[in-house]
ZASEKOL-119718 format. One line per 10 residues: number of its first residue (from 1); their letters; for each residue x, y, z of N, C-alpha, C, O. Coordinates in Angstrom, 3 decimals. Layout:
REM ZASEKOL-119718
NUM) a) X:Y:Z:X:Y:Z:X:Y:Z:X:Y:Z | ...
REM end
This chain:
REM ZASEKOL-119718
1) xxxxxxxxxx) 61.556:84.758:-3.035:60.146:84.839:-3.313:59.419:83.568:-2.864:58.279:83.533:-2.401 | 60.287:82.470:-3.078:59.246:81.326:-2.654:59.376:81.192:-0.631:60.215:81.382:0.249 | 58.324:80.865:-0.732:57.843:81.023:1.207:57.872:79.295:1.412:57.218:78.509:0.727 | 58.465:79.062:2.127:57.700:77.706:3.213:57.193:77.913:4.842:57.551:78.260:5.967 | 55.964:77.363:3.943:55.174:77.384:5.144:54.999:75.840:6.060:54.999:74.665:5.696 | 54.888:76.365:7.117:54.665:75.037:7.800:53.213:75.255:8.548:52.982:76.277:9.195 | 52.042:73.947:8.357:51.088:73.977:8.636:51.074:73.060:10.270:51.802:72.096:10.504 | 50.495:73.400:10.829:49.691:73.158:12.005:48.858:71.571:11.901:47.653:71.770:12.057 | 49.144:70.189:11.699:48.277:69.593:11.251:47.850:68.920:12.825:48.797:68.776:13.599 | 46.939:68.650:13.147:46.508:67.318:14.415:46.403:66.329:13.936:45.791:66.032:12.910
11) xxxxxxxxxx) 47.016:65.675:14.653:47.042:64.239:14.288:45.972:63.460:14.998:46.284:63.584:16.182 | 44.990:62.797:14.945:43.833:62.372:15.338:44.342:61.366:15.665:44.998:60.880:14.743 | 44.368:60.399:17.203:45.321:58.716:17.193:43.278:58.457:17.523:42.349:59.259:17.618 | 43.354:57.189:17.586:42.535:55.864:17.925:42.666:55.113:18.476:43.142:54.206:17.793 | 42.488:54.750:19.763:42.979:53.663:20.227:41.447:52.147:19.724:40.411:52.209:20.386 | 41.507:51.540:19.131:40.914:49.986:18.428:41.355:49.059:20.019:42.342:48.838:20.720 | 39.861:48.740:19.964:39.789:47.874:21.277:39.737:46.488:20.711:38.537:46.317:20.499 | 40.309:45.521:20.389:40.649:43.925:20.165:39.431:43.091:20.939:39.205:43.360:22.119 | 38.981:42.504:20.542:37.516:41.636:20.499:38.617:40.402:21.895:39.700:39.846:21.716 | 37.772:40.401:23.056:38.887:39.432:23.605:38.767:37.945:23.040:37.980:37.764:22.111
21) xxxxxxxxxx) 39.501:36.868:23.543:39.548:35.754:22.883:38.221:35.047:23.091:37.981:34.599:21.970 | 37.583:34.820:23.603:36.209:34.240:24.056:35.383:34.457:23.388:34.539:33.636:23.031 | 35.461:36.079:22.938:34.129:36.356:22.004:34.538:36.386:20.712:33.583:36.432:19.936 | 35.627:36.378:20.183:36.645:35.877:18.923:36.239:34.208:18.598:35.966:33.727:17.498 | 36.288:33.629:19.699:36.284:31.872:19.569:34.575:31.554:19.039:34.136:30.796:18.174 | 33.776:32.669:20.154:32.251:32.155:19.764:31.980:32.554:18.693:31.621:31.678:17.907 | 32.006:33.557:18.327:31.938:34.237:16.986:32.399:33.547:15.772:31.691:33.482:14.767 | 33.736:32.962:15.857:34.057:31.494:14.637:33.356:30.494:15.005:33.079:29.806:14.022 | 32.840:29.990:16.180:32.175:28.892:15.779:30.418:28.772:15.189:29.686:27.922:14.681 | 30.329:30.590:15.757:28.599:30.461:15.377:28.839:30.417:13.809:28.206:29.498:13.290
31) xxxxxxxxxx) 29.509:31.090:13.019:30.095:31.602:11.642:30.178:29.788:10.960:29.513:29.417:9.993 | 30.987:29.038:11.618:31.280:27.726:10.896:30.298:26.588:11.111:30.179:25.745:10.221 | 29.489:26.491:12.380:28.361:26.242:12.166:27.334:26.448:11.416:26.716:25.691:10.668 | 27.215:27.434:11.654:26.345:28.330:10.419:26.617:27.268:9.111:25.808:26.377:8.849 | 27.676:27.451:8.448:28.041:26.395:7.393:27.817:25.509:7.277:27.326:25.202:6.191 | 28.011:24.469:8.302:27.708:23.554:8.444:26.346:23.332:8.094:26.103:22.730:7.048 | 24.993:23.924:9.169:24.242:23.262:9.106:23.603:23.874:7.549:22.628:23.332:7.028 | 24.308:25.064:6.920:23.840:25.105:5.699:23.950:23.511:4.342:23.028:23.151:3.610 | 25.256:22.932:4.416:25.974:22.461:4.235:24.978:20.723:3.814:24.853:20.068:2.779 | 24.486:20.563:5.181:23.777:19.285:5.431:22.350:19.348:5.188:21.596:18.375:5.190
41) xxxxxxxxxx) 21.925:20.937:4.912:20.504:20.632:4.515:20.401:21.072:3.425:19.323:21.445:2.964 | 21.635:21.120:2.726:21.812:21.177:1.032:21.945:19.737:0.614:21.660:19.275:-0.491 | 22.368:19.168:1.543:22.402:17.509:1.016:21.240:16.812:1.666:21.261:15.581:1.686 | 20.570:17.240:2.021:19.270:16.327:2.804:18.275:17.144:1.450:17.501:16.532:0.714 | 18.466:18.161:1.412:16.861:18.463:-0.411:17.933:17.748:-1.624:17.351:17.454:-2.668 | 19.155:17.500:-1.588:19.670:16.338:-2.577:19.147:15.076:-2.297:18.749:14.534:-3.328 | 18.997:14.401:-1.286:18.805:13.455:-0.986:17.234:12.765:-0.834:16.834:11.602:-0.880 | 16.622:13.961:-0.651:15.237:13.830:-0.154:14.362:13.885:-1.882:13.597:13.118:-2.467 | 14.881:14.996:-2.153:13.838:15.896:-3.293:14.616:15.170:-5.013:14.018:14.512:-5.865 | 16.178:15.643:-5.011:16.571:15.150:-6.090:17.029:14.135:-6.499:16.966:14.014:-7.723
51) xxxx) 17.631:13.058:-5.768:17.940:12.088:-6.163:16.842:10.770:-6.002:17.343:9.658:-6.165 | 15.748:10.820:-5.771:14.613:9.837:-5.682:13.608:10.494:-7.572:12.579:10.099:-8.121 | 14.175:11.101:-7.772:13.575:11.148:-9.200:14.498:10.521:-10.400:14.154:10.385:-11.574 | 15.714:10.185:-9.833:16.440:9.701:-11.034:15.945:7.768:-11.281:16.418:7.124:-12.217
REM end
């Protein structure tokens, strides 16, 4: 009474294209720059704005 069935499935592939190294490299440095200059003009309104009131 019990049946096995076997289904028909497709397997869908992908081929993922890899960022080449050049635009991998610019991409970390715009990213850590970025930081940076966040970084230094968090300490320039420390420097400018908060610490001349103490």
């Amino acid at each position: 009474m019990s049946e096995f069935r076997r289904n028909n499935v497709e397997v869908e592939h992908k081929e993922v294209q890899q960022k080449s190294d050049s635009s991998l490299v610019a991409a970390t440095f715009i990213k850590y720059a970025a930081y940076i200059i966040i970084f230094f003009g968090f300490l320039y309104f420390l420097i400018r704005y908060v610490f001349p009131k103490f």
